[in-house]
N, C-alpha and C positions, 0 to 999 in steps of 0.2 A: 731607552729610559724606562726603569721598572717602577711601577708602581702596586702598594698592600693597601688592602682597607683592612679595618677591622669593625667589627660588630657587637662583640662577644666581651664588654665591656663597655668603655666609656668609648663614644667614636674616634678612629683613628687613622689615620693618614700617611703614607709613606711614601715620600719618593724616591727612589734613588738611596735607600736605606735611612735617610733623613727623614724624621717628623715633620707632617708639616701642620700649620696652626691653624684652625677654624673659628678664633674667638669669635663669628656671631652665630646667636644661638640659630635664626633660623634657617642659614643657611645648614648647618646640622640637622636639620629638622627637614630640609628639603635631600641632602645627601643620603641619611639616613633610609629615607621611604624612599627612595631609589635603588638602595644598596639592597633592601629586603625583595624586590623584587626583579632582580639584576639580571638582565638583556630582555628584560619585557616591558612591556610601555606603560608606564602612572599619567591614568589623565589627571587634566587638569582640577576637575573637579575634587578627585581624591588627594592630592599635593595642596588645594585650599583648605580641604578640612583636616589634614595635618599641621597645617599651619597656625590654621585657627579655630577650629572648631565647627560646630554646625552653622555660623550666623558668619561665612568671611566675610569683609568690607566688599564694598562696592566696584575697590580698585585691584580684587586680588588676582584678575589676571594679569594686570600690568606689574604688580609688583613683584610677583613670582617669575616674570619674565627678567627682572633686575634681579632675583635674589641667582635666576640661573646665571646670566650673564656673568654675574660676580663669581660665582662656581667655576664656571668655564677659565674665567682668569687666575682662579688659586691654582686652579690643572691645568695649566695651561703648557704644560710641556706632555702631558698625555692627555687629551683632551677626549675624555669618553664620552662626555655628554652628549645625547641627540636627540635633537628635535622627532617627535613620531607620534601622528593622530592615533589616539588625540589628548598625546599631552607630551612627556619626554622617557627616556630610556637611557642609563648609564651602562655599556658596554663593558665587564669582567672578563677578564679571561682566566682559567682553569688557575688555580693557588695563588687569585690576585684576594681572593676574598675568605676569610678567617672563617666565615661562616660553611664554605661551600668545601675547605681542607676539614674543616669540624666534621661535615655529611660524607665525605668520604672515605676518612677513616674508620667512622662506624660502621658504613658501608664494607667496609674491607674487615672486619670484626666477625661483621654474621656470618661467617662460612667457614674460620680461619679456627684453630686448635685453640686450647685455653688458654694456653701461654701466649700466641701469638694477638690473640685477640683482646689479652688483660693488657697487653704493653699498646696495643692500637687504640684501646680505649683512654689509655692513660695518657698519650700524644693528645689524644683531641680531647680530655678535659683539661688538660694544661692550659690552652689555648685561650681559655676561658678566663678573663683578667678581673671580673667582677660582672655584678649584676648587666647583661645587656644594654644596651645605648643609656648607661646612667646618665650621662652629660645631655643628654637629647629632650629637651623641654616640651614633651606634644604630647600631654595625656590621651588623645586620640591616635597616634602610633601605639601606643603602651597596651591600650586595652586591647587593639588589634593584634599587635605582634608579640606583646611582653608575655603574655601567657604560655604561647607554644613556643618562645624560644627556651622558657628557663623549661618545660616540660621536657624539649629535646636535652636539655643536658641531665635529667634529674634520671631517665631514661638512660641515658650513658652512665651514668653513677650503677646504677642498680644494675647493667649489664656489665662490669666493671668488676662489682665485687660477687658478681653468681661467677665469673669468671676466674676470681681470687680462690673462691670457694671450692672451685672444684680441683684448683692446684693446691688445695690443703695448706691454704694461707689462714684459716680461719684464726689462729693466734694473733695476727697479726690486726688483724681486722677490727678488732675488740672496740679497743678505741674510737679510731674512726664512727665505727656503726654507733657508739654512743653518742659520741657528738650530733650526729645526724639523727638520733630519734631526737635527743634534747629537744634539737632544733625543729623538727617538723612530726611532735607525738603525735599526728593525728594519719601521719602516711603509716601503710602497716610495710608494705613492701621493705623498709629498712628495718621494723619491728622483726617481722618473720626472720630475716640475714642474720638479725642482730642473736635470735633464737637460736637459731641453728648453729652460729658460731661459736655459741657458748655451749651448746650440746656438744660439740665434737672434740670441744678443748676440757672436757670433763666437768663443766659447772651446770649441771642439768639443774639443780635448783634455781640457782639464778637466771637462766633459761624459762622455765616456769613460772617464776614471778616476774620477769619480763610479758612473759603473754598477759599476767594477773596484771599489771599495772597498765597494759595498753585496752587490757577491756572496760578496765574503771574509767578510764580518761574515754574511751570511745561513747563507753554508755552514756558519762555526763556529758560530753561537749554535744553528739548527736542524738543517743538515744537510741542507739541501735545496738545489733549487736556487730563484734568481728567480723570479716569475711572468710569467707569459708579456707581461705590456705591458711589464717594465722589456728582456724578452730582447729584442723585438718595436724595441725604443726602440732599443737599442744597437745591432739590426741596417740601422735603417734611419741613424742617426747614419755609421755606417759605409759606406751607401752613397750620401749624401749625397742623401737622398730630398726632393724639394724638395716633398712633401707637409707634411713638419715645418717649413719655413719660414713666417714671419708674412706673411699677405697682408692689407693695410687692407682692402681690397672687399668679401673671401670673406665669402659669406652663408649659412647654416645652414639649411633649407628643413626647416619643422616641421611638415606636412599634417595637418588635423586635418579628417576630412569624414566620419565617423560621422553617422547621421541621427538627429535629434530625440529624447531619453530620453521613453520613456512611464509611465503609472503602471503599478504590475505588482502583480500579484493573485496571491497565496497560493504567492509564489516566493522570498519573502525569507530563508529558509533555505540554498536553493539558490543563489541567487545570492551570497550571502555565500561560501559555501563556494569556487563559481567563480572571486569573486573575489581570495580569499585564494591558490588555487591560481596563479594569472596572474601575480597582484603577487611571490610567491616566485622568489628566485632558480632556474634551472633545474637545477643540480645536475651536470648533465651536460657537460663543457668543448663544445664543437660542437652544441649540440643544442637548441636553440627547446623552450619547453614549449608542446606543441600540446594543446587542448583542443577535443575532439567534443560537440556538444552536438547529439544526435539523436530526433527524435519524427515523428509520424506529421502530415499537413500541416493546419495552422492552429491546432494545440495551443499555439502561442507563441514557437519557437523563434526567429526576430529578434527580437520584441520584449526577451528576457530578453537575447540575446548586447548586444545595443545597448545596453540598460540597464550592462549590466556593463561597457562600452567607458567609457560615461561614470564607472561611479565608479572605472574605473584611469588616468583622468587624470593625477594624480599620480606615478605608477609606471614612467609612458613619457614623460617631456619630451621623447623627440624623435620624435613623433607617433604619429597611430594615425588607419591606414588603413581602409578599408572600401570594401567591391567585391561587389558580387552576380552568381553563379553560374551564374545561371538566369534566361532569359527565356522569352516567352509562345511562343518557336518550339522553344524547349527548351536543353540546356546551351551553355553561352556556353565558348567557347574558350578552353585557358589562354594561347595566344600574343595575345587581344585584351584580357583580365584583364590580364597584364603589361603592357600598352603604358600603361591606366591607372594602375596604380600606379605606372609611372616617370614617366608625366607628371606627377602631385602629388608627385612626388620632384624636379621642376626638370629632367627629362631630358629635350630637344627632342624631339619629333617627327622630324625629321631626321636624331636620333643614336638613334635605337632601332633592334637589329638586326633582322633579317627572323624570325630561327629561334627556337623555344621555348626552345632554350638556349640559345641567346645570350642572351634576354632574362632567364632566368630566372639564370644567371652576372650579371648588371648587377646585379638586384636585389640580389643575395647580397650583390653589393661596396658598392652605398648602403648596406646597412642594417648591414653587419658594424659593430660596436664601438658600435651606437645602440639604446635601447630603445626602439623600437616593438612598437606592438601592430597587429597585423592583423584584423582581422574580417573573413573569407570567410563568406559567406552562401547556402543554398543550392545546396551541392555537392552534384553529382551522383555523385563515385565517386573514389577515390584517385588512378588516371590523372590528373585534372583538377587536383588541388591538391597534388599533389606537387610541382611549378616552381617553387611558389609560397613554399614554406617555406625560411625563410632559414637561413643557412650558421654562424651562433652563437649562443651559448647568451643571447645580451642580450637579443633582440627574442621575442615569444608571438605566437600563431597561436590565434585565437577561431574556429572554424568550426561551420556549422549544415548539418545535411543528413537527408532524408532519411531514409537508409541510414544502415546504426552504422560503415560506414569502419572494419572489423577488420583489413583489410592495409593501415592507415596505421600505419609503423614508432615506435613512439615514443610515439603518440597514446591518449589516455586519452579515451574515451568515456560518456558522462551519456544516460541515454534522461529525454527529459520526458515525461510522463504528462497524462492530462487532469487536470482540477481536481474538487475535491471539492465533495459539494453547498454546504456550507458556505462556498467560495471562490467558486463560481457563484456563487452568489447575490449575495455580494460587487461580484463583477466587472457585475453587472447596476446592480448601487447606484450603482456608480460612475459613471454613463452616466446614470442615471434619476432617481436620487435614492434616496437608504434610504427616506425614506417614500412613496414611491410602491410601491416592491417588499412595504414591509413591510404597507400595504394589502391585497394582495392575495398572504399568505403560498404559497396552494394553488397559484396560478396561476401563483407565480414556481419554485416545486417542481417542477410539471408542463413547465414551460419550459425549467429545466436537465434535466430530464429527455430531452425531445427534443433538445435539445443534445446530449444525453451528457457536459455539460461540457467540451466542445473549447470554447476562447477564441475562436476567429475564427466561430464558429457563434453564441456567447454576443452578442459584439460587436456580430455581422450584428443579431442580434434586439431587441437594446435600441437601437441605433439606428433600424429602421423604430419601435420604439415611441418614441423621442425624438423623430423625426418627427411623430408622431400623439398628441399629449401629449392630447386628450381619449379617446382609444382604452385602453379597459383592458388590462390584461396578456393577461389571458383571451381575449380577441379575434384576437392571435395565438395563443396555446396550442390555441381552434377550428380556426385556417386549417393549422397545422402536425400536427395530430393525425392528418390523412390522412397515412399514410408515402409514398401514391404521389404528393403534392404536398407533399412538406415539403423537400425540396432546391430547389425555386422558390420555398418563403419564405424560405428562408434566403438571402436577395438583398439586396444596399444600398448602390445604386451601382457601384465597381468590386470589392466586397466580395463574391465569392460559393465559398459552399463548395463546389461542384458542381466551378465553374472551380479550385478549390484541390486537390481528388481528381484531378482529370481531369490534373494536373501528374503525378503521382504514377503513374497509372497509365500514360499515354503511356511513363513511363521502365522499363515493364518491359518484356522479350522473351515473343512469344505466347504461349508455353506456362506463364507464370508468370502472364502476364494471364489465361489460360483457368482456371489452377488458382486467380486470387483470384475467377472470376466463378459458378464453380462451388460454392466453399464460402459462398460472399453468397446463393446459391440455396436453401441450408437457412435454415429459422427458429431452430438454433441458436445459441446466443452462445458456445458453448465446443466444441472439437472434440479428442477424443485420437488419438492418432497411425493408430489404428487405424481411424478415421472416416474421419480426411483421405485415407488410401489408399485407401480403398473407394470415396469418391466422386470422386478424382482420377482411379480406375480406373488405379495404374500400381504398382508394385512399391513395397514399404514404404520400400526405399532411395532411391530415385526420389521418391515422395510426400513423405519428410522432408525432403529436399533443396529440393523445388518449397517447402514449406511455411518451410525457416528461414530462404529467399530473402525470403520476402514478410515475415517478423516483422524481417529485417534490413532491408526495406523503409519499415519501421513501419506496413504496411497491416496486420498480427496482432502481436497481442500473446503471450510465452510465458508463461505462469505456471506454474510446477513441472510441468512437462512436456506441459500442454496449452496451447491455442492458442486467443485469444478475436479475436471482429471488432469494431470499433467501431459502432456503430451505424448512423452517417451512410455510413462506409464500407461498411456491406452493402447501405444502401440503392444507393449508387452503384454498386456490382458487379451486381445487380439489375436496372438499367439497361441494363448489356450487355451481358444473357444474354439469348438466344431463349427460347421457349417449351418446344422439342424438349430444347435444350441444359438447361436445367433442368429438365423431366420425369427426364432421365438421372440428374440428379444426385441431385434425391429420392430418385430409384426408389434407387437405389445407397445411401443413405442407410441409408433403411428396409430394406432388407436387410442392413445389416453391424449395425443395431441389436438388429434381431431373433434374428440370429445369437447376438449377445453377450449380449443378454438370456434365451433360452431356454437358453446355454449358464450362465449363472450361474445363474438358477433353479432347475434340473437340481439345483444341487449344494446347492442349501437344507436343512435338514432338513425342511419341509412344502411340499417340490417336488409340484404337481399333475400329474394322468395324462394333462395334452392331449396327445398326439402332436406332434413336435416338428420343425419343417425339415431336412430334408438338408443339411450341413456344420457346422461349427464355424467360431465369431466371433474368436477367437484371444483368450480373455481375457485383458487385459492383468494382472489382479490376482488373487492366488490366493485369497482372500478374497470369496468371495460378497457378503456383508454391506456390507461396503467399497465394492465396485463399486457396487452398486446405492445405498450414498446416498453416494459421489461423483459419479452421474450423475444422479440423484433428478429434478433441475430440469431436464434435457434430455432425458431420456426422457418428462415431461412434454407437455415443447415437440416430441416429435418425435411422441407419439399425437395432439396436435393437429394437426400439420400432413399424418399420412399418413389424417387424417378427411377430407381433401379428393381424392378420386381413389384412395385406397390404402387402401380400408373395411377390407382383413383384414387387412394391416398395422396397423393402428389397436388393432382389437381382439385381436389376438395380442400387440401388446406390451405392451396391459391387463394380459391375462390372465397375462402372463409378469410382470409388477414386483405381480401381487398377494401371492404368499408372501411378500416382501419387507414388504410395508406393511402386513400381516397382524402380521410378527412384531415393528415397529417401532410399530404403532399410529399410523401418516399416514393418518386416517382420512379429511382432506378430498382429499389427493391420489389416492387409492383411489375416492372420490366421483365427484371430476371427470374423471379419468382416463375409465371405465368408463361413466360417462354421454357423453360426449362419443366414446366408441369404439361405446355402444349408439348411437348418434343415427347414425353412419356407416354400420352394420350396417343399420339401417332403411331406410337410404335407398339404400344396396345391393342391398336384401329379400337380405341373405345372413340365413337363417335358424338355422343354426349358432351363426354367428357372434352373432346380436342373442340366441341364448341363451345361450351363455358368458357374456355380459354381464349379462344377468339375473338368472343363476347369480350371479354374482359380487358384484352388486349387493343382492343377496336374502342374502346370507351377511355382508355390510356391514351391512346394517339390522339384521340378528341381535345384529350384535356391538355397534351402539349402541344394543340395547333397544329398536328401533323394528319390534315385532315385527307387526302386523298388515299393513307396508308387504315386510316380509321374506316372510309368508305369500305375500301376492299374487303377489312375483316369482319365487317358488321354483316357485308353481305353473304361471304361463307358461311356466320353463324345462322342467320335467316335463311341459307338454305340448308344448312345440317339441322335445323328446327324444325323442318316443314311440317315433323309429322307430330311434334310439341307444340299444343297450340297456347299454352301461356311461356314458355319459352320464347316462343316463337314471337309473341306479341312485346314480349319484353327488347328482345333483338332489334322490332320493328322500331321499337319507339326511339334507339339509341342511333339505330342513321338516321329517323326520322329527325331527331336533334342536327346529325354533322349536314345535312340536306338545308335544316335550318336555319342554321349560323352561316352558312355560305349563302344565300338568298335565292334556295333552289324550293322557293314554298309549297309551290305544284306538287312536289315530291316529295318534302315534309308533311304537307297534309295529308299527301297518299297515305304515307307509311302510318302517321298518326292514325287516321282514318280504320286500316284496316286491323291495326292494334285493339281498336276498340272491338272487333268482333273476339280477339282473343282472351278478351279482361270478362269474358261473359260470367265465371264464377269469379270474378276478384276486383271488390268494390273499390279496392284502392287503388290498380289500375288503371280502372274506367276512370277514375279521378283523375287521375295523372296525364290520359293522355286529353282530357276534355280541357286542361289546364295548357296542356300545350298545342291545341286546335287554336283556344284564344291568341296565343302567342302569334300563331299565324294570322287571325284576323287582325291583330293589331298591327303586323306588320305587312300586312296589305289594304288598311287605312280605312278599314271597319270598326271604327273605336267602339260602336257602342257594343257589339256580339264581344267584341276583347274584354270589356267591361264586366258584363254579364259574364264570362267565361271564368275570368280570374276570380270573380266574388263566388260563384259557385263553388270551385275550386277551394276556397278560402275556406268556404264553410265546411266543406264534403271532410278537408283535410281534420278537422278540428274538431269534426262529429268522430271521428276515428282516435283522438288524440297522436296526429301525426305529429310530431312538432316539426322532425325536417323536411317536410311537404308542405307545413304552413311556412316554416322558414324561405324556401324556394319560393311560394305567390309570393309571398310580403316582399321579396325583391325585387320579383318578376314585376308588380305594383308600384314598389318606388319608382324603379326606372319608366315604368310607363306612364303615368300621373305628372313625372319631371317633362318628360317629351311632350304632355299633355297640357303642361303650364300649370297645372295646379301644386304650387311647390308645398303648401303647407301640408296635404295630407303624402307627397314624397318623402317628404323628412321623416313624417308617423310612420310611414310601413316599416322606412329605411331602419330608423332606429330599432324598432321592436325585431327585424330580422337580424341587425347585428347583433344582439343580444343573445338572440336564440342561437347563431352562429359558434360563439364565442363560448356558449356555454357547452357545445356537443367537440369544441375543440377543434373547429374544420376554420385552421388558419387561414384558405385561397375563401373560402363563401365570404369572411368576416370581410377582409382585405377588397373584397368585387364590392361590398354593401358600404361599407367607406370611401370608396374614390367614388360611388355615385353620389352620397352623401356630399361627399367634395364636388361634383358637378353642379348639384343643387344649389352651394354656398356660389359659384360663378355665378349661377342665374340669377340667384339672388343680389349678385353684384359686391358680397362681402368679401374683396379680395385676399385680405391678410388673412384669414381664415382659410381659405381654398388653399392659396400658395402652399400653405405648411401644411392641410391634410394629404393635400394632390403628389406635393414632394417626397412626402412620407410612405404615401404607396407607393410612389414611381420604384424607388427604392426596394420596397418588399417584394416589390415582383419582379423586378431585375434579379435578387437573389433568391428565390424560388425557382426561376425561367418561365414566370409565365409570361409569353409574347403578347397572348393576347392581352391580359391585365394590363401590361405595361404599355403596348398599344392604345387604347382606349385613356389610359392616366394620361398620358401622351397630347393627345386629344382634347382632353378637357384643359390642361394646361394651357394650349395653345389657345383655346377660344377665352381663358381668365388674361391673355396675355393680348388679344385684341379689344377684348372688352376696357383693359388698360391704357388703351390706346398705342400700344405698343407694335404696330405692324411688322416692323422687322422680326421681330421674335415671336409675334403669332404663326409668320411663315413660317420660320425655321424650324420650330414645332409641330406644324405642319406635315411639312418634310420627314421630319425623323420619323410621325407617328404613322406617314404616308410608307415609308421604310418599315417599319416594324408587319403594318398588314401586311405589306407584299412578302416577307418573309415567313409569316403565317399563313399566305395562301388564303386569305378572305376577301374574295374579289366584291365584295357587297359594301364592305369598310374600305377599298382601294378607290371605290369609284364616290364613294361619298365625301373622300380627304381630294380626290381630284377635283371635284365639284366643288370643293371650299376654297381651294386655290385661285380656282380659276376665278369664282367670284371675289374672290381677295384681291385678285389681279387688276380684276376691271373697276374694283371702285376705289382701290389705293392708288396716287399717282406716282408714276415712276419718277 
């Protein structure tokens, strides 16, 4: 059973070559705004305000369910209708619909000779039976759709009779064309036809007073004057321009040499966007819309511009060119670019002038008044494709390069990016097959990985693996894992990335090439402004300059103010650096890092006493904290890289990003860091140095409770101090701690003790460890000497403007005054220490000054208070790892949960918090959770 709608008149319905009847109107109204949108879904909302306007009734989703229903039974022997969120969809298929044979006849026009396309267009005005859905009662359909449908036909008309016109129908036309001004004097496009038809049929007068009667009426109705074709008309009727005369012969020359569309991967956004931008009128009277489309080499820039040449096919009927930039000797001339594009323009070889502008004036005159599209591919620099852009607003300019071309006048620039892992992978599918990639998930991750998700890298690799269809993924991901042979796998045939860089870099002047082979020399991926001058070695103004050349290059990337390398690209800069030439760069490196790092530190509030280099790093952020974890991952990468060659560099900017990771708790990068800067130090035999590291490393295992590995390094560092004696006393005081926390006071007081002969020039020091002698007298049940000690301490701190010295008593205070029963002034220290905590950003201090705070609320007996602070640390410290935090939360818990009278779940807490010390290895805390048991034991009855 067939069925026709029609559109293109009053609505209309056919089945089975029989009319069928709609007499109510709103079902008309509901078929209608489905038919205009035909195999896509009309919610609901918009089928109400067809119906009725802005204000439907209350019941318009129920009655539009009856208006469909009733539809469904008129069609009920083709039943298109379907339900689809969120609303319905009338299902068409290809010459069901008047409207969609209309589109594709004219469709079939734009390409097709005069003749063939005068008689195409004249099928699909036929079609047209009166004013669009006249019968169709929905003012709100009308203002929507009644404007662009009768445009689409008035558009057909006018391409209809240019078409008459050029088969030298103009006699014929006479008529018509008058009818059609009568009817609408204010359109000029039928004035101009109507001009010209009368010029070529010998009535040049009447012609002329044609223009004279359309500017009288334009002036009065608008006020303005003509537009420039009808001025343009009348000035050449005047001077009897025998361009406007009819020639049988004359041939239209429509070049169409764009290369092959390919599939494209994870660009379909962009290209949309592009292509909407191209296809729009330009706006501007004289002015080509030019569009930049810039990236870094083999990220995809042809393949996207090509793609989008082909979907504006439609937009340019009078062709679209394409011309490449760049060859394998370097940029191609714009005087031998022109000669090509006027040769596919029908201009002999013979008649092309000698000079740029000569030729670049030809072009302007072919292509004025014709919509073409250009694709320049691979420009080298504005010089080059300036000739090339044409002289009106008709014809667009697609260009690919490079550089971002910011002194192209007019030009709107698009940087493309690599692709996301997500689209790698894609793009890998696409070549391979999705189940081969998805086989081997890791191996196809590790591969855009080396890629770095550049497309012509992606491309290279899936084709030797298409080649090699019994070779796993993994087989290349082994041969490319070397970085010093992974630009020779990336090879396949005339597909090579190496030869794709090496374009790119030939196009800079040496001292741009120097500055991109130098910054490829570091193992950084990110560089701030203040990096790239120090290893450029040239003045900040100078170094920014060198460095926005190369990101306008696209060999760097900017992001919010710094500057990243691609991967492949650093390997390739790497390439072309000497040995010497990079020694420099490191070396340079590691000294502006070190700078900036012991310059931030400095200003920590638990900045360390190392002695620090001569100069300042010029911090770029006033914000310690800041710095150091916007550089977190590069200072990383740069204590790895000055582990090779540069041991004290290594271990100086350990030791410099530990207060930092101290007070953020980056315990693994604290870890790795410090191990990998001791391992340098070792193999230095710098002795100093492999004990800072020690040091550092022994104060790290402290803080994850891994106290017996802390003993041993603290004691290495105390004896590679021996002959440092405020080193040395520094070292003392950090077993002196792990001695203390395990309840070995003897020997925490030792160490404290003889600290104090090492703080003899360093008041702060003496403070510190006289602050933890009290610690010891308080826990050996000397309250009042612990009293004295810590208020001493308090003041000493605060005569100095310590604040995280004062922070550390005021805790050391809470906890001891709680233990001490005086809970009001524990809550005072408590608070003013977490405050100070919270302000230096040292999440574990704030977190320990809060669950004690939380222990204080048990004593105090305020349960629902405790519950939800004590829960909220257990929590924080279970994802931090800190055992002991969560130990002690642990703890308090239990005793808010016997104070509850809760015994069951007092033990059980117990237990667990009994579990946690023995896992921490604090036999001080093991025997004081046995000790609660057991008296839990004896006085709960079983």
């Amino acid at each position: 059973m067939g069925v026709r709608y029609g559109v293109l008149g009053p609505l209309a319905v056919e089945i089975d070559s029989k009319p069928t009847a709609l007499p109510a109107a709103k079902h008309r109204v509901v078929l209608a705004a489905l038919l205009l949108s035909a195999n896509r879904p009309v919610s609901v909302d918009e089928l109400a305000e067809r119906l009725w306007g802005e204000e439907p009734p209350a019941s318009a989703k129920a009655t539009l369910q009856g208006y469909v229903l009733r539809l469904r039974r008129t069609l009920s022997g083709v039943d298109p209708l379907r339900t689809r969120p969120p609303g319905y969809l009338i299902e068409v298929a290809p010459g069901q619909l008047d409207l969609d044979v209309f589109r594709a006849l004219v469709t079939e026009a734009e390409e097709a000779p005069p003749a063939v396309a005068a008689e195409r267009l004249r099928e699909a005005l036929d079609l047209w039976r009166g004013p669009a859905l006249s019968d169709v009662p929905s003012p709100s359909l009308h203002a929507v759709a009644g404007r662009w449908l009768a445009e689409l036909r008035i558009n057909a008309l006018e391409r209809r009779i240019d078409a008459d016109l050029r088969l030298g129908r103009h006699a014929d036309l006479l008529g018509e064309l008058a009818g059609l001004v009568a009817d609408s004097p204010l359109h000029e496009p039928f004035r101009a036809q109507l001009m010209l038809a009368l010029h070529r049929a010998g009535r040049t007068a009447d012609a002329l007073e044609t223009y004279r009667q359309a500017r009288s009426t334009i002036v009065a109705e608008l006020g303005i004057e003509p537009g420039e074709r009808l001025r343009e008309l009348e000035r050449g009727v005047l001077a009897g321009d025998p361009t406007l005369d009819w020639t049988p012969d004359r041939v239209v020359i429509r070049p169409q040499s764009l290369p092959p569309d390919v599939d494209l991967v994870g660009r379909a956004s962009l290209a949309a966007e592009l292509t909407a931008r191209l296809a729009a009128p330009s706006g501007h009277c004289g002015r080509p819309v030019v569009q930049v489309i810039a990236g870094m080499s083999g990220v995809g820039k042809s393949a996207l511009a090509v793609h989008i040449g082909h979907q504006l096919r439609s937009h340019f009927p009078d062709g679209r060119l394409h011309a490449t930039l760049s060859d394998a000797t370097g940029p191609v001339h714009p005087a031998e670019v022109l000669g090509r594009l006027l040769r596919l323009l029908g201009v002999l070889g013979t008649h092309l002038p000698d000079s740029v502008e000569g030729r670049s004036t030809l072009l302007r005159d072919r292509l004025a008044g014709r919509r073409v599209l250009l694709v320049l591919d691979d420009v080298v620099d504005e010089a080059q494709v300036r000739p090339l852009i044409p002289g009106d607003e008709h014809s667009a300019v697609l260009i690919t390069s490079r550089n971002r071309l910011t002194g192209l006048a007019g030009a709107r620039t698009v940087d493309l990016t690599v692709l996301d892992g997500p689209d790698s992978q894609r793009l890998l599918a696409t070549v391979l097959g999705a189940a081969r990639v998805a086989a081997e998930p890791e191996a196809a991750a590790d591969l855009v990985r080396q890629c770095g998700g550049l497309p012509l890298a992606l491309r290279i690799a899936a084709a030797r693996l298409a080649a090699r269809t019994s070779r796993p993924l993994s087989w290349l991901v082994a041969q490319l894992d070397d970085e010093q042979r992974r630009l020779d796998g990336l090879e396949a045939g005339d597909m090579q990335v190496r030869a794709s860089l090496a374009s790119g870099y030939r196009a800079l002047d040496d001292e741009r090439r120097r500055a991109l082979r130098l910054l490829g020399a570091l193992d950084n991926t990110e560089y701030s402004p203040t990096l790239a001058a120090a290893v450029l070695d040239r003045p900040a103004h100078r170094a920014e300059r060198l460095v926005e050349d190369l990101v306008d290059a696209q060999l760097l990337d900017e992001v919010a103010g710094r500057y990243r390398m691609h991967g492949l690209v650093r390997l390739y800069a790497r390439e072309q650096v000497d040995a010497a030439e990079r020694d420099e760069a490191v070396s340079r490196s590691l000294d502006a890092w070190l700078a900036l790092a012991e310059e931030a530190e400095s200003l920590l509030p638990n900045a360390g006493w190392l002695p620090h280099r001569q100069g300042r790093g010029g911090l770029e952020a006033g914000d310690p904290m800041a710095w150091f974890e916007l550089e977190r991952p590069q200072l990383a990468i740069a204590i790895e890289q000055a582990a090779f060659g540069h041991a004290e560099h290594s271990w100086r900017l350990a030791a410099a990003c530990e207060g930092f990771l101290e007070l953020r708790g980056h315990w693994d990068d604290w870890r790795r860091c410090h191990e990998r800067a001791l391992a340098a130090a070792v193999t230095a035999g710098d002795r100093w140095g492999e004990a800072r590291m020690r040091y550092g490393l022994g104060r790290l295992c402290f803080a994850q409770d891994r106290h017996v590995l802390a003993s041993r390094l603290l004691e290495q560092a105390v004896e590679l101090w021996a002959d440092d004696r405020l080193s040395h006393a520094h070292a003392l005081m950090a077993l002196g701690d792990v001695h203390h926390h395990n309840g070995r006071f003897d020997l925490a007081r030792q160490c404290f003790t003889q600290a104090v002969a090492g703080y003899e020039h360093d008041h702060r020091g003496r403070i510190n460890a006289g602050f933890c002698l009290g610690l010891v007298d308080r826990d050996q049940g000397d309250v009042e000497a612990a009293k004295a000690a810590l208020a001493a301490a308090l003041v000493g701190f605060r005569g100095l403007g310590d604040s995280y010295g004062q922070a550390q008593v005021l805790h050391f205070l809470g906890s001891s005054h709680c233990k001490w029963g005086d809970l009001d002034a524990a809550e005072r220290y408590l608070v003013e220490a977490t405050a100070l905590y919270r302000g230096f950003g040292d999440r574990l201090g704030e977190l320990r000054c809060v669950r004690q705070l939380g222990h204080v609320l048990v004593t105090r007996g305020d349960t629902a208070r405790a519950e939800r602070v004590l829960s909220g640390c257990q929590r924080a410290f279970a994802e931090i790892g800190d055992v002991f935090g969560e130990a002690t939360t642990c703890w308090s818990l239990a005793e808010l949960a016997l104070r509850d009278g809760d015994a069951g779940l007092g033990r059980r807490r117990l237990t667990d918090a009994l579990d946690l010390f023995t896992r921490a290895g604090l036999e001080p805390w093991q025997r004081r959770m046995r000790a609660r048991l057991t008296e839990l034991g004896r006085s709960t009855p079983v």
